[in-house]
Structures are given as C-alpha cells and as structure tokens.
Backbone bond lengths (Angstrom), bond angles and torsions (degrees), N, CA, C in turn:
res aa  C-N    CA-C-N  psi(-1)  N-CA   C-N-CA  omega(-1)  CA-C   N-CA-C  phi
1 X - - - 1.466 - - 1.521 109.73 -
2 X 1.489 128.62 143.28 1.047 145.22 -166.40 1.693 94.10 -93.18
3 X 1.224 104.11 158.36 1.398 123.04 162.17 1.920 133.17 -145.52
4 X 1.392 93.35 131.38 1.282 92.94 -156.69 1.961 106.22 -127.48
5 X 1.469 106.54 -179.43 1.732 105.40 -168.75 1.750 82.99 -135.72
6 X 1.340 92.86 123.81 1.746 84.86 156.71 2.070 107.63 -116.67
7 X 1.394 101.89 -166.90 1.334 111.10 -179.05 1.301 105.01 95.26
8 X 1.150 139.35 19.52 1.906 109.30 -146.14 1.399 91.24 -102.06
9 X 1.311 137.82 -10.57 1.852 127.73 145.74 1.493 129.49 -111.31
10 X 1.513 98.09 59.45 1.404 91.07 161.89 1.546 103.05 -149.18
11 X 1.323 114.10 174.66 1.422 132.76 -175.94 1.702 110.78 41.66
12 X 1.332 139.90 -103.02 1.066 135.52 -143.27 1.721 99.23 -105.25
13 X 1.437 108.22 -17.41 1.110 120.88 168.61 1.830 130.62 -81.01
14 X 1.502 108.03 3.35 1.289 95.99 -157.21 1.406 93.95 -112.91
15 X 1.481 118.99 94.51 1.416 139.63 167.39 1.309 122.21 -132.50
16 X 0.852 153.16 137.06 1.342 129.34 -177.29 1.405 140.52 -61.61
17 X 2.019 103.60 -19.84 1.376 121.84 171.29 1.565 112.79 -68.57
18 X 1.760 98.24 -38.04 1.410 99.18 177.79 1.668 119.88 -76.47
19 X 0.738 102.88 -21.77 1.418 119.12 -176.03 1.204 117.82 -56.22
20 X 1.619 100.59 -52.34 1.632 119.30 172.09 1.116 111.61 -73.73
21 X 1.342 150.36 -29.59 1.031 156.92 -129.72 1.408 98.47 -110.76
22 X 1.384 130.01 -45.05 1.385 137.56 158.00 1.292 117.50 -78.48
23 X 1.426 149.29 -27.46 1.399 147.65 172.83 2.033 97.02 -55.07
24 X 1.103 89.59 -60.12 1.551 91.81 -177.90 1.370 120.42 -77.49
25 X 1.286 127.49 -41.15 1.657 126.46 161.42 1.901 112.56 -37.57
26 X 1.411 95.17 -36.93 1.668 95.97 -174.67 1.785 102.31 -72.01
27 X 1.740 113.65 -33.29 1.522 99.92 -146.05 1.594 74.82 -102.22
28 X 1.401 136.63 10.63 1.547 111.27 153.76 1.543 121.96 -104.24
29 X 1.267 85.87 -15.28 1.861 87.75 161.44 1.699 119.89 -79.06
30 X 1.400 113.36 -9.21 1.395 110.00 176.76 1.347 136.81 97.15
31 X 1.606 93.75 7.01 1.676 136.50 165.40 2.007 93.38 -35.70
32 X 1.083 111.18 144.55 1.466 113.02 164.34 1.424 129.97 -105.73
33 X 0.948 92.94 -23.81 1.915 116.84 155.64 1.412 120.02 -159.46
34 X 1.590 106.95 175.23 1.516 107.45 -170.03 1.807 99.57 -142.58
35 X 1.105 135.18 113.16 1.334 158.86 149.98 1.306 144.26 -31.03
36 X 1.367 123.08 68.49 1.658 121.53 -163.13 1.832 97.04 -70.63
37 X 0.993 113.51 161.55 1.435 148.51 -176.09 1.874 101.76 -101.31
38 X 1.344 118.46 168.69 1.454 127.37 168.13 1.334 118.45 179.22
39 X 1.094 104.59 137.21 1.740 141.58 136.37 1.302 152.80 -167.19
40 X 1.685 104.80 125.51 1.281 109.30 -159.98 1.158 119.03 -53.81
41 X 0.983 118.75 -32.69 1.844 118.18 170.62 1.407 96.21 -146.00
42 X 1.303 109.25 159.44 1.303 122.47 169.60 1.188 133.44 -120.08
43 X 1.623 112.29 108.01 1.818 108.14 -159.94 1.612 115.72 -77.57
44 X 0.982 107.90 96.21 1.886 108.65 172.34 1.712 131.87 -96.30
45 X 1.408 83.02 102.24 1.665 91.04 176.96 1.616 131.01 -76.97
46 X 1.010 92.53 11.90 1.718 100.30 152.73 1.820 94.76 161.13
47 X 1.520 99.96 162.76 1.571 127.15 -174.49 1.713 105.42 -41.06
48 X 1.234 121.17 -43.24 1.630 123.46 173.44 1.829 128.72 -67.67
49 X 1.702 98.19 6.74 1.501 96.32 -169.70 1.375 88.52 -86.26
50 X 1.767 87.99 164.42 1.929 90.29 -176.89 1.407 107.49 -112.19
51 X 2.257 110.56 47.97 1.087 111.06 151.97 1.317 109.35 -127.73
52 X 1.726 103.15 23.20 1.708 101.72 177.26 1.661 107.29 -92.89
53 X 1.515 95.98 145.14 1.439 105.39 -167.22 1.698 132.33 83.57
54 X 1.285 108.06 -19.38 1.515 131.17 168.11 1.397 115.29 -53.45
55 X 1.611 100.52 103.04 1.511 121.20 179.94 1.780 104.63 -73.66
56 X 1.451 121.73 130.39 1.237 122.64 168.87 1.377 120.30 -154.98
57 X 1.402 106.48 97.49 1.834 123.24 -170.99 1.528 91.49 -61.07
58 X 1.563 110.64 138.35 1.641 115.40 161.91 1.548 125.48 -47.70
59 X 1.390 88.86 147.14 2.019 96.88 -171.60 1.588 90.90 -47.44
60 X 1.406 104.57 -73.70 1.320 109.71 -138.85 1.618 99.67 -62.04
61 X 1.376 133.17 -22.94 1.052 128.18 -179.85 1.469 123.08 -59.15
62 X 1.608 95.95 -39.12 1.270 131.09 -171.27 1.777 116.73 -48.70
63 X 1.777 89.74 -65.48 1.295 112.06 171.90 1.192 124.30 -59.62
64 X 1.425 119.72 -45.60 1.760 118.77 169.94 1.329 95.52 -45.17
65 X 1.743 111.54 -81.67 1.912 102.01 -174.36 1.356 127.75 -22.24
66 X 1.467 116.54 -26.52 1.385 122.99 -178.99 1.232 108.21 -65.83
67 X 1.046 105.24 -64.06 1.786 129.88 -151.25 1.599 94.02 -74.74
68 X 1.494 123.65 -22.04 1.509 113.04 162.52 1.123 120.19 -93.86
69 X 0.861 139.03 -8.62 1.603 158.74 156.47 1.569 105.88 -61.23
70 X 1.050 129.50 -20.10 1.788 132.08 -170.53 1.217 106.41 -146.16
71 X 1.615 109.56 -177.05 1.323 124.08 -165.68 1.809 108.25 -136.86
72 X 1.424 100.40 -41.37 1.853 107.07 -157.42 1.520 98.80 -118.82
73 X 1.369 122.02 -46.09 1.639 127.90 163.48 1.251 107.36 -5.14
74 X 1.752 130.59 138.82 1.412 109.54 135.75 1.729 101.12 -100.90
75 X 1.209 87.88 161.37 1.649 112.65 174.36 1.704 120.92 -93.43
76 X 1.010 113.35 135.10 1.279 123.96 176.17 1.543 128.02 -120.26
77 X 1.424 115.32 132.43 1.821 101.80 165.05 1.332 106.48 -105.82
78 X 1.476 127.45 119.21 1.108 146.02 -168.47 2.100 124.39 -102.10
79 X 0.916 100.31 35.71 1.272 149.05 47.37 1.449 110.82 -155.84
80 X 1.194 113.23 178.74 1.182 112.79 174.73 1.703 112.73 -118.08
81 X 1.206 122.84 141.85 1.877 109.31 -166.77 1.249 95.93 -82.49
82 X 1.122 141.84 145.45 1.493 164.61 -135.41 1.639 103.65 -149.00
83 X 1.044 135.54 -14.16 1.744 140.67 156.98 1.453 124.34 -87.67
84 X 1.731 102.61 -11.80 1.527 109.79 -171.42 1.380 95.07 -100.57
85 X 0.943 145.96 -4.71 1.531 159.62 -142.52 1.531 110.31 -114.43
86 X 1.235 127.14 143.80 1.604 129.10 138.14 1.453 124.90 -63.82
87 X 0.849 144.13 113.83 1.105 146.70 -157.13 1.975 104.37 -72.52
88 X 1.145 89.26 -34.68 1.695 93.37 -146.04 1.621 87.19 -91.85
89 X 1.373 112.70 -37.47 1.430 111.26 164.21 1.498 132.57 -75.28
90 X 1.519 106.56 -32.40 1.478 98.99 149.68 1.561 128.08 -63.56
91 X 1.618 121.21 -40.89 1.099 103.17 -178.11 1.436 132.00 -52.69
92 X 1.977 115.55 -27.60 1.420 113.76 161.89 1.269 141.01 -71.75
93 X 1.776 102.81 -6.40 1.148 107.60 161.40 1.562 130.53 -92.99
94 X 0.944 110.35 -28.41 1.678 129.88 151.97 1.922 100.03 -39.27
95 X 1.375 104.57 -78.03 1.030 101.27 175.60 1.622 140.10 -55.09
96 X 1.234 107.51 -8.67 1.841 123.21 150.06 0.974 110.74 -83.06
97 X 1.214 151.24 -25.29 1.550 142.37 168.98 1.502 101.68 -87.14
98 X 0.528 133.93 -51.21 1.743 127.95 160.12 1.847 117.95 -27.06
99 X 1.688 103.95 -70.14 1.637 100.57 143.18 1.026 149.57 -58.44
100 X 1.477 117.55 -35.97 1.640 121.79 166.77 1.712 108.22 -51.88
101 X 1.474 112.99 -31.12 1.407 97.81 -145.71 1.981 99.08 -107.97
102 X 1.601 107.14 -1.73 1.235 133.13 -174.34 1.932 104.88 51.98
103 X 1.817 77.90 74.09 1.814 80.99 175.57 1.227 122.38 50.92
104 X 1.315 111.41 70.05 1.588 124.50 172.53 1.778 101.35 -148.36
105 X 1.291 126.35 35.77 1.386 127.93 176.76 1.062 119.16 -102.72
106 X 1.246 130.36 129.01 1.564 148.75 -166.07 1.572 113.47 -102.55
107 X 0.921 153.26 94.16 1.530 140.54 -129.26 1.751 86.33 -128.60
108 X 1.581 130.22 70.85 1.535 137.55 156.18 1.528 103.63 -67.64
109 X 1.223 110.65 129.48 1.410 118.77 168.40 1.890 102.82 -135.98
110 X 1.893 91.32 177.38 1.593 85.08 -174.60 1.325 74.15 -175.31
111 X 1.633 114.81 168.23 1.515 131.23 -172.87 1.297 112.26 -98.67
112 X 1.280 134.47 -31.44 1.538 147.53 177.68 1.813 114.59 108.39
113 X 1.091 64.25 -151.50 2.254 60.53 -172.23 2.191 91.91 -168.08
114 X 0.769 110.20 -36.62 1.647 110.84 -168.71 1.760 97.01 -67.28
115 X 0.872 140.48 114.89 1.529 143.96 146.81 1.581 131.35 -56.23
116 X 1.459 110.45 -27.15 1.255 114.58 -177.05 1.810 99.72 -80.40
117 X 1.558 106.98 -29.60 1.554 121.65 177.64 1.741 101.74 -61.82
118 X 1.297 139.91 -43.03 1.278 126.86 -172.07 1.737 90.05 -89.25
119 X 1.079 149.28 -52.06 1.431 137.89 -151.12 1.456 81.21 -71.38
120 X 1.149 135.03 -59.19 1.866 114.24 -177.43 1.854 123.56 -24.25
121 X 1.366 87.88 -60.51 1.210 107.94 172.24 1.755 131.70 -83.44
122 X 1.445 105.56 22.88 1.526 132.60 -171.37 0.880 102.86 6.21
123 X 1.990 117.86 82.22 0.930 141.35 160.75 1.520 119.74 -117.80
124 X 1.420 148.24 127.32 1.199 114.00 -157.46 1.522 115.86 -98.46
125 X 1.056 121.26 139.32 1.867 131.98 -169.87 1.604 100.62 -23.01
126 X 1.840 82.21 -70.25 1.457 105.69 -156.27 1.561 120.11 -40.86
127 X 1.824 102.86 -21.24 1.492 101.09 -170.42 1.151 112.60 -117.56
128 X 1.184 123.33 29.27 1.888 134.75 164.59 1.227 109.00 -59.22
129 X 1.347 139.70 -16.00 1.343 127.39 163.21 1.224 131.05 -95.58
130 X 1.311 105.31 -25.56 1.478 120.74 172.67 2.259 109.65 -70.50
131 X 1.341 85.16 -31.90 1.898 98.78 -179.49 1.492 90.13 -81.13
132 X 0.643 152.08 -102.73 1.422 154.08 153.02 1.609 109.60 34.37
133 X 1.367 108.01 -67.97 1.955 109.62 179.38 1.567 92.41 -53.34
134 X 1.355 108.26 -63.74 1.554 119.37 -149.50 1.634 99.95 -65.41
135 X 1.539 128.77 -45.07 1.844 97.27 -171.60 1.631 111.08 -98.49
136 X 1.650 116.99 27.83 1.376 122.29 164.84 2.138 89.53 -81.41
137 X 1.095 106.16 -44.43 1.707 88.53 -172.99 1.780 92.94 -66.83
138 X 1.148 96.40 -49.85 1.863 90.99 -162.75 1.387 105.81 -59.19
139 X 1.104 129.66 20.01 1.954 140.19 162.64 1.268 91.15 -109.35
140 X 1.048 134.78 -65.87 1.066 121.81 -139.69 2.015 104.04 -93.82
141 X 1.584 117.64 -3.65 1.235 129.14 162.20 1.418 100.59 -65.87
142 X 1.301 119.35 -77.08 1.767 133.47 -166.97 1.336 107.24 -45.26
143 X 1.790 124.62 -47.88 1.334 130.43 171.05 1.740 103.30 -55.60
144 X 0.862 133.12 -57.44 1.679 115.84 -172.47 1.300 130.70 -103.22
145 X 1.224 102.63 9.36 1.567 112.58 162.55 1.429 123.57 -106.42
146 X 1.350 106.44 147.33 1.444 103.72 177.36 1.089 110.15 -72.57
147 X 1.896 124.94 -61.34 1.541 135.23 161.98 1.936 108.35 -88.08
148 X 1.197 111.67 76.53 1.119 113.20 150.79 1.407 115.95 -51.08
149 X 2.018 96.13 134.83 1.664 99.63 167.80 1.587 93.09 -147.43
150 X 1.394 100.46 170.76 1.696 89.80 -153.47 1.845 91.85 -160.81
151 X 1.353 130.18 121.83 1.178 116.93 164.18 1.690 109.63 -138.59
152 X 1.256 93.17 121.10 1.537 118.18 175.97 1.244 138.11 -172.57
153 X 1.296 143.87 161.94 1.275 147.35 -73.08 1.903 81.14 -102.36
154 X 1.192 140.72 -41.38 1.304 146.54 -177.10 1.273 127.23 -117.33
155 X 1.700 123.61 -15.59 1.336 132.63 143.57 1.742 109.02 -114.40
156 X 1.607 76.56 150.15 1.626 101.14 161.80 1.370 121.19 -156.32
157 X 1.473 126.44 141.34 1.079 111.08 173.75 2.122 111.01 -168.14
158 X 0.858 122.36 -179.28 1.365 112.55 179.72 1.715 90.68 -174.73
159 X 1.954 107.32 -179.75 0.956 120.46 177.06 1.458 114.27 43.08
160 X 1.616 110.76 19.79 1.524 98.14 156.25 1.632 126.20 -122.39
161 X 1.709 128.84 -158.06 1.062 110.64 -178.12 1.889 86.38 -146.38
162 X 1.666 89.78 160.88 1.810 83.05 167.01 1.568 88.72 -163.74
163 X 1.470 106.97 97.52 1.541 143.18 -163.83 1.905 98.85 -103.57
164 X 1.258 112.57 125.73 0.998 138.89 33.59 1.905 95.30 -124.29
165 X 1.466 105.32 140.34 1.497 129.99 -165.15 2.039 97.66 -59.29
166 X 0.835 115.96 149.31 1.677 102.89 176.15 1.759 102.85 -75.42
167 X 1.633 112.31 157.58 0.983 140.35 -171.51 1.714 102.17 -56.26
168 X 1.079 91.85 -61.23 1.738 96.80 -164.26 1.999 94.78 -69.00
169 X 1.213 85.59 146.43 1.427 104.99 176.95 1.483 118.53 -107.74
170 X 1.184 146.29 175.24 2.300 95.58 -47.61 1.730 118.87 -47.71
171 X 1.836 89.72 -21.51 1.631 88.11 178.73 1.581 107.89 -174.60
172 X 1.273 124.96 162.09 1.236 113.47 172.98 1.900 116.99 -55.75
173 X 1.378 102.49 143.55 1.683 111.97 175.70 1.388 94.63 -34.13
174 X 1.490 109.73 148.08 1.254 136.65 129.15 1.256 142.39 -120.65
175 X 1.538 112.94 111.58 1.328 138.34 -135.88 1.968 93.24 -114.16
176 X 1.069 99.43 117.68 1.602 109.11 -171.05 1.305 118.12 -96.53
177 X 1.402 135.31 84.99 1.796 135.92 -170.80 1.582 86.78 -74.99
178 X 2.043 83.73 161.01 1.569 92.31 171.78 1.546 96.47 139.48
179 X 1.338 103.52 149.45 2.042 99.67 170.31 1.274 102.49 -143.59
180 X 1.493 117.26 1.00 1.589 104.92 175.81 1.589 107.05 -76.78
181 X 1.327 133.33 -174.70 1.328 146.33 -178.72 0.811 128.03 -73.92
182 X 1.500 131.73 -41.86 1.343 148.15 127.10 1.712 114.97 -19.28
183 X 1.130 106.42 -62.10 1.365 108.14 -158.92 2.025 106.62 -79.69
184 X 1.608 118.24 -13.87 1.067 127.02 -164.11 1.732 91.03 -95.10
185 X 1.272 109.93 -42.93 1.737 109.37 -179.75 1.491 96.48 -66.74
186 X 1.084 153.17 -44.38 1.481 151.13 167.98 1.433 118.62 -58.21
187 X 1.439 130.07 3.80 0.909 160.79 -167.16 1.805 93.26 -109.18
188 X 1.073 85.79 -106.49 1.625 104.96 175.42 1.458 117.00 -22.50
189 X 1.670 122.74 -63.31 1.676 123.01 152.97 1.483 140.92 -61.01
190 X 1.442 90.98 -17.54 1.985 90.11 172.53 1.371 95.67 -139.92
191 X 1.156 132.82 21.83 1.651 112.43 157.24 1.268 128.54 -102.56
192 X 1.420 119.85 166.12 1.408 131.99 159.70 1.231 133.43 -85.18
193 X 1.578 92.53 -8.37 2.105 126.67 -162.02 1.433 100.91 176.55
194 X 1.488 82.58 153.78 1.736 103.70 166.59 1.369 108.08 -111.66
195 X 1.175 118.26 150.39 1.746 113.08 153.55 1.086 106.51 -119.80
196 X 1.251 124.40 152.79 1.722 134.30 146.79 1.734 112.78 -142.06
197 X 1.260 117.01 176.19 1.439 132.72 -161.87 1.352 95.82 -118.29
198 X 1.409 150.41 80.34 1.338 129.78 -176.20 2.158 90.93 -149.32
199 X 1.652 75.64 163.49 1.894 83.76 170.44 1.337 105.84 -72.01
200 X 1.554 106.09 -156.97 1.355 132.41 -163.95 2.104 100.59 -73.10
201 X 1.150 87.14 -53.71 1.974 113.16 176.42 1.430 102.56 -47.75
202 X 1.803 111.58 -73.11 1.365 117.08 -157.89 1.686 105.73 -52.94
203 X 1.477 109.08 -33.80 1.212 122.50 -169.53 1.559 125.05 -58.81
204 X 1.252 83.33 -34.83 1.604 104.66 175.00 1.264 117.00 -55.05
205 X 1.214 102.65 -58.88 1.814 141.66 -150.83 1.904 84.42 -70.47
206 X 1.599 106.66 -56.19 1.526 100.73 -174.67 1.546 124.26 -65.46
207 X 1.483 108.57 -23.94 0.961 121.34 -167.22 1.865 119.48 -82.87
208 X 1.280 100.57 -16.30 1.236 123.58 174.75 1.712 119.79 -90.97
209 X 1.630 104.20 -30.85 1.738 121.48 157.37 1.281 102.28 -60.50
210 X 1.202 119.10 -55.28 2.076 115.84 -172.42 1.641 88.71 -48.07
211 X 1.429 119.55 -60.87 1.349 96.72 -135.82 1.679 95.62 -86.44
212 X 1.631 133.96 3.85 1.357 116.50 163.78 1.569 101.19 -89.92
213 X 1.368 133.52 -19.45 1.640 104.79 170.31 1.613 109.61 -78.34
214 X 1.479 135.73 -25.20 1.380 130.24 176.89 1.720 87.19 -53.91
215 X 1.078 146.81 -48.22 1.516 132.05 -158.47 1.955 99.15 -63.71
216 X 1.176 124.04 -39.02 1.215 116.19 -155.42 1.903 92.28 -97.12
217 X 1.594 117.38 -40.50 1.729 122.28 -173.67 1.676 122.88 -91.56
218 X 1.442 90.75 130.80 1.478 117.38 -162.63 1.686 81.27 -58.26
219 X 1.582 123.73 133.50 1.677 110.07 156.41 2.042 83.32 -141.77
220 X 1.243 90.64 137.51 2.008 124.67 -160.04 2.063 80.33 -61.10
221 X 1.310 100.52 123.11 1.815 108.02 153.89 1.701 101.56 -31.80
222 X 1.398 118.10 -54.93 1.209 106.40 -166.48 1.593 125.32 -44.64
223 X 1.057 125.06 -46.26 1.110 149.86 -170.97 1.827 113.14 -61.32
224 X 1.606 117.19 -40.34 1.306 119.14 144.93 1.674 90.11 93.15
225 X 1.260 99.00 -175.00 1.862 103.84 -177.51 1.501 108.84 -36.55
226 X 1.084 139.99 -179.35 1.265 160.02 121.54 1.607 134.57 -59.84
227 X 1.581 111.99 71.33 1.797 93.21 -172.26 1.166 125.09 -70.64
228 X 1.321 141.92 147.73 1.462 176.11 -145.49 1.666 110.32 -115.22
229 X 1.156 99.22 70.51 1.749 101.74 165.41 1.783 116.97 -98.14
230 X 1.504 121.78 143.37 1.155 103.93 -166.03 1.800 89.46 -157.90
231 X 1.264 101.57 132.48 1.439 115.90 -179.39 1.558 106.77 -88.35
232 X 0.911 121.77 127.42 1.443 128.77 172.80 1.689 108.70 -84.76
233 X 1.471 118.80 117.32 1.545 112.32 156.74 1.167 136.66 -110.20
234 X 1.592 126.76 26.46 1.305 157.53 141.32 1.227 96.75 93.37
235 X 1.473 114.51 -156.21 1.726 107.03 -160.19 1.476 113.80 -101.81
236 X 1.096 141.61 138.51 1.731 126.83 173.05 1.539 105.21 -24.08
237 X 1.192 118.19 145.70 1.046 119.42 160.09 1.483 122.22 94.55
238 X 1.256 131.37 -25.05 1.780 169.82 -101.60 1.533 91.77 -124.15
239 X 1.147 144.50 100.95 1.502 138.71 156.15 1.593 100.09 -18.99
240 X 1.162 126.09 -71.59 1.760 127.98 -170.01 1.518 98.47 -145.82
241 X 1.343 110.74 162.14 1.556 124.23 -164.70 1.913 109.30 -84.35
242 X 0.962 101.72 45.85 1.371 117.85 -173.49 1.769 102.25 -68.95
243 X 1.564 108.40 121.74 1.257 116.77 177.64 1.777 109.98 -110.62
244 X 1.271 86.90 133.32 1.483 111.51 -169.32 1.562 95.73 -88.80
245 X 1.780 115.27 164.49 1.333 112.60 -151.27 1.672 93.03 -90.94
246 X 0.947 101.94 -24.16 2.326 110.37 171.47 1.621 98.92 -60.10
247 X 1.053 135.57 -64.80 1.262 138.60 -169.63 1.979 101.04 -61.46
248 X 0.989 106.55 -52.67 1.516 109.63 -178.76 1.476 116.88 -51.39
249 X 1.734 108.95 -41.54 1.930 120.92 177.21 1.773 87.83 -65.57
250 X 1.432 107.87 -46.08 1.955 87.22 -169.17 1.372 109.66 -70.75
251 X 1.086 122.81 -41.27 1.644 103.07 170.20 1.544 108.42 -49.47
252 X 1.232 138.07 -79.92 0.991 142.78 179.26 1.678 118.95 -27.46
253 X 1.332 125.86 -44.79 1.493 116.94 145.97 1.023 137.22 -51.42
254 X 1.746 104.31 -17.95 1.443 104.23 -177.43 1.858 109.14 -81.92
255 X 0.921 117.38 -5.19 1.330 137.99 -158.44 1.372 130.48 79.45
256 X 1.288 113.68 23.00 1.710 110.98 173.69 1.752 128.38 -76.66
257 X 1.309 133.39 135.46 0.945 107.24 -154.37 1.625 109.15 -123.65
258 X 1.387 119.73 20.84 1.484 129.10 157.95 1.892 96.48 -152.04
259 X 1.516 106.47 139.23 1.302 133.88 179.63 1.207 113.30 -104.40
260 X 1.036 138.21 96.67 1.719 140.44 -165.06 1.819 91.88 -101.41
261 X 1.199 104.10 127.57 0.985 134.29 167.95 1.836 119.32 -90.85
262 X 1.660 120.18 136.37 1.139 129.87 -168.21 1.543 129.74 -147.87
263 X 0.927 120.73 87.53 1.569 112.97 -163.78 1.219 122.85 -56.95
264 X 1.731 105.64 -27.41 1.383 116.78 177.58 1.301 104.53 -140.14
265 X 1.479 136.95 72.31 1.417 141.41 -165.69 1.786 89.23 -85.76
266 X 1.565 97.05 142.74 1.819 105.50 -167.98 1.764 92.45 -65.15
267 X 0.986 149.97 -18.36 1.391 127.14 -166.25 1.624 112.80 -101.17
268 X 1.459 91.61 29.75 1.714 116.41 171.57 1.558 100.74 -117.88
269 X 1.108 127.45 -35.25 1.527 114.55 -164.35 0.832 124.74 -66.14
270 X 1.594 119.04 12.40 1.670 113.27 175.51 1.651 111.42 -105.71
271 X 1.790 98.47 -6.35 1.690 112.59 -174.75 1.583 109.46 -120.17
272 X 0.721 107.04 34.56 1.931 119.24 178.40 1.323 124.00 151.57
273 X 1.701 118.37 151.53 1.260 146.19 -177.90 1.655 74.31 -29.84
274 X 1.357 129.78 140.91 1.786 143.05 143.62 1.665 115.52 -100.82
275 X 1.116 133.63 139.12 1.471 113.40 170.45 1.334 88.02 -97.82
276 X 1.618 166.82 -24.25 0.528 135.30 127.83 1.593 145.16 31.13
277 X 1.420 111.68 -86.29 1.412 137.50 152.49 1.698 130.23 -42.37
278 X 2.193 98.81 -27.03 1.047 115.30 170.68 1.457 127.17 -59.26
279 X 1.604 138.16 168.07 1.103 155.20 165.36 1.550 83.29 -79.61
280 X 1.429 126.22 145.47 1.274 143.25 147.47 2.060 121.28 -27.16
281 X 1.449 122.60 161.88 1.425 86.54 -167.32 1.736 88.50 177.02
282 X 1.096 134.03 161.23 1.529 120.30 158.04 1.134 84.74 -101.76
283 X 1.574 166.73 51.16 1.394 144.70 144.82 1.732 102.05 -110.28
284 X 1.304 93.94 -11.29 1.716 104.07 169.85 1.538 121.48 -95.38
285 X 1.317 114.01 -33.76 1.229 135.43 153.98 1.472 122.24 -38.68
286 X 1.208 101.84 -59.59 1.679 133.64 -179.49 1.411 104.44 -52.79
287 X 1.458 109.56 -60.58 1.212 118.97 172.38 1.345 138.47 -41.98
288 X 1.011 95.54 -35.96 2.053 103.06 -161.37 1.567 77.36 -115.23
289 X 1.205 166.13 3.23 1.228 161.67 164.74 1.992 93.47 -84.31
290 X 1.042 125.26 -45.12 1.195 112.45 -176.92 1.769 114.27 -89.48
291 X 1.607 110.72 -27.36 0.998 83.89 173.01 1.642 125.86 -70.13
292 X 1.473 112.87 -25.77 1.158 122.24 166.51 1.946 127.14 -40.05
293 X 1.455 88.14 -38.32 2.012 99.36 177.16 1.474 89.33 -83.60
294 X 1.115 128.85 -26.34 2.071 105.05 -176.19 1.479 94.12 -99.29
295 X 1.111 127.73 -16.15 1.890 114.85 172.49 1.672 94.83 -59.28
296 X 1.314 105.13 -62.35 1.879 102.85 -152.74 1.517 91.48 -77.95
297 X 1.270 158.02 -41.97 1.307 119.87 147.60 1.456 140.11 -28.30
298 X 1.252 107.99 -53.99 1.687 105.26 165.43 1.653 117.22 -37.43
299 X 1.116 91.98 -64.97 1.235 108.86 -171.89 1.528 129.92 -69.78
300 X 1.179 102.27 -10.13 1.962 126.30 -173.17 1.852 96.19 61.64
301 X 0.726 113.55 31.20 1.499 104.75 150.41 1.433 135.15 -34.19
302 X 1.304 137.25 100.67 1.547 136.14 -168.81 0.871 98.31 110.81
C-alpha cells in the first residue's frame, strides 16, 4: 500500500514557502504522492460556517508549483470539481501538468456538494452529475486523440487539436471521489480509482457498495482493476488524523491501495482546532511538517 499527504495548498499552508516546504519534505521522506485540496469560491452563509475565511490556491496552479518544486513525487488533485470546470480548457491544462511534471499526474475529481458554489459560477446544481459523466470522456477524448471530436449534451467540438497529449499513456489516472450512488457507479464505469474520506468502518461499508454495483455496471476491460485510494480523517475527537501502523494493515486488508494522510482533513473541521481553517503561520507550518516526519515513521515510509 502506498502512502500519501494531501492539503499541501490550503488554509495555513497556502504560501508558497509553505507549500514548498511540504511538497518536498513529503518526496524526501518517501511520501508517494501529495494531494491539493479545492474551491473555486467559497459560498458562506454567515460568519460561523467552517468555510468562512478558508484560504484555497487553484488546483491547477497548485500542482504546476508542485511538480516544479520536485522531481520523483506524484501529484494529485484531491479533488478537484469537474462540473465547475471547462472541460476542453481544463483538459490542456491537465495536460501541461502532466508534461511539466514528466508523468507524475493524479487526475482526483468529484462533483461538489455546495450550491451557492455552482450558482456563483452560473452553473446549474441540478446538473453536476450529468456534467460530470460527460467531461470525464471529454478528458479523456482530447487526451488520446490527435483530432478529437466529441458530441454531447454540453460539449461539442471537432476539427480541432490540443497538443501536447499528456505523458502518461493513454492518460493520466482518473480517480473518481464521491460516496453517493451515483457518484460510486461513475466510479466503477469511468474510473481508474475511487477516492473517499472515511474511517476504518465507513470504508468497509463503501467498499462492499463498489463491489454490489460492479455486479449490476458495465466498466470497459480497458480500464483494468479499480484502485482504492482513501483519505483518512482520524477519529472524532483526535488532535489530528494521525494513522497508527494497526489501523494502516486494516486498511490495507481491506484492499485499499494508497492511504492519504491529513492533519486537518475538512470532515474534521467542525470537531477540532483544523489548521486548515488557519491564517498561514510557521507554527502551522511547523506543525504539519512534523506530523508528517512521525506519520512516515509510523508507517516505515521510504
């Protein structure tokens, strides 16, 4: 099993000293990838939400900085919303971080959940799942064609090109977040991976849903196993989501096959201090830099 750190641009982390400072702390400790966070805007319905004040540098910005910042790392967007997006313009940027970083791109996506976040961006709620099926092909059309052409329900296009193709062949992973039903069958037919954020339990519970919708959903030979990425957000109550090396073998029996690690994973910030949530800081810095050297010890990392 792989092991990985996400967060490394958002909240207390999103500076550029800090930024670097953990992209590379992870890929010399032996981290196997590293995990940006996102949102394009953040809708806050009053001063007490626990997305007011929440610093979050862009994926794609994010990830280039990474990928120049390192050498052996892979990079991840953890996730990135895939309905808020252009498709045809993300796919060339996807596909520059793919080259910039010489095939080390992790392609996590997810549909969102905030509504006030798509009406910002006058996109409509209702059809984040339906945008969602449709520009995972329209990535993954533009990635393996030379003249991609494409007609459907919100893109279309032909007679064009968007050169240079990403490194990894046929294309970088696509790693599918999400735990509703919808989003796990879209998983299963257009992914390369799933992600989710859950304990040892939830994990189970999801992992056992994949495998009764794989009985009923067509997913293409091409596409091959299904990998199992899963963010850990430690226990209610938990100073930080620190995984112990017993908890790490049970994921790993369970069949998951990268462990993302989180000091302050968002589905904690309503049950403890988050740095996350923080203003930027070297005492925040400090922080998630050490928990990071006692994670990959725990864990024999490197």
């Amino acid at each position: 099993m792989d092991y990985a750190i996400s967060g490394f641009n958002v909240g207390g982390l999103s500076t550029p000293d800090s930024m670097e400072r953990v992209v590379v702390s992870a890929e010399q400790l032996g981290y196997e990838s590293v995990w940006s966070g996102e949102h394009v805007v953040t809708s806050v319905p009053d001063p007490s939400s626990r997305l007011s004040g929440l610093r979050t540098l862009d994926t794609i910005a994010s990830l280039t900085f990474a990928a120049a910042k390192t050498e052996r790392i892979k990079i991840g967007s953890g996730i990135l919303l895939l309905p808020q997006r252009d498709p045809v313009v993300l796919a060339k940027e996807l596909a520059g971080v793919d080259v910039l970083s010489k095939g080390r791109l992790l392609f996590g996506l997810g549909v969102g959940y905030v509504a006030g976040e798509f009406e910002a961006l006058g996109i409509p709620y209702e059809e984040r799942g339906a945008r969602t099926t449709e520009y995972i092909e329209v990535l993954r059309t533009i990635w393996t064609q030379e003249w991609p052409t494409f007609d459907g329900q919100f893109a279309k296009f032909s007679g064009i090109q968007s050169l240079p193709l990403p490194v990894q062949k046929p294309h970088p992973p696509i790693i599918v977040g999400g735990r509703s039903k919808p989003a796990l069958r879209r998983a299963v037919a257009q992914g390369d991976g799933w992600f989710g954020i859950w304990g040892l339990e939830e994990t189970k519970a999801q992992l056992k849903e994949l495998e009764e919708i794989a009985k009923t959903t067509e997913r293409p030979e091409s596409l091959g196993r299904l990998e199992i990425s899963v963010g850990y957000p430690g226990e209610p109550g938990a100073p930080d989501g620190f995984i112990d090396a017993d908890t790490a073998k049970r994921f790993e029996d369970l069949g998951v096959d990268r462990l993302i690690a989180n000091r302050d994973s968002e589905t904690a910030w309503t049950e403890r201090r988050s740095d996350a949530a923080a203003p930027p800081s070297q005492e925040v810095e400090d922080r998630v830099i050490r928990f990071m050297e006692n994670q990959a010890r725990e864990l024999g990392v490197g």
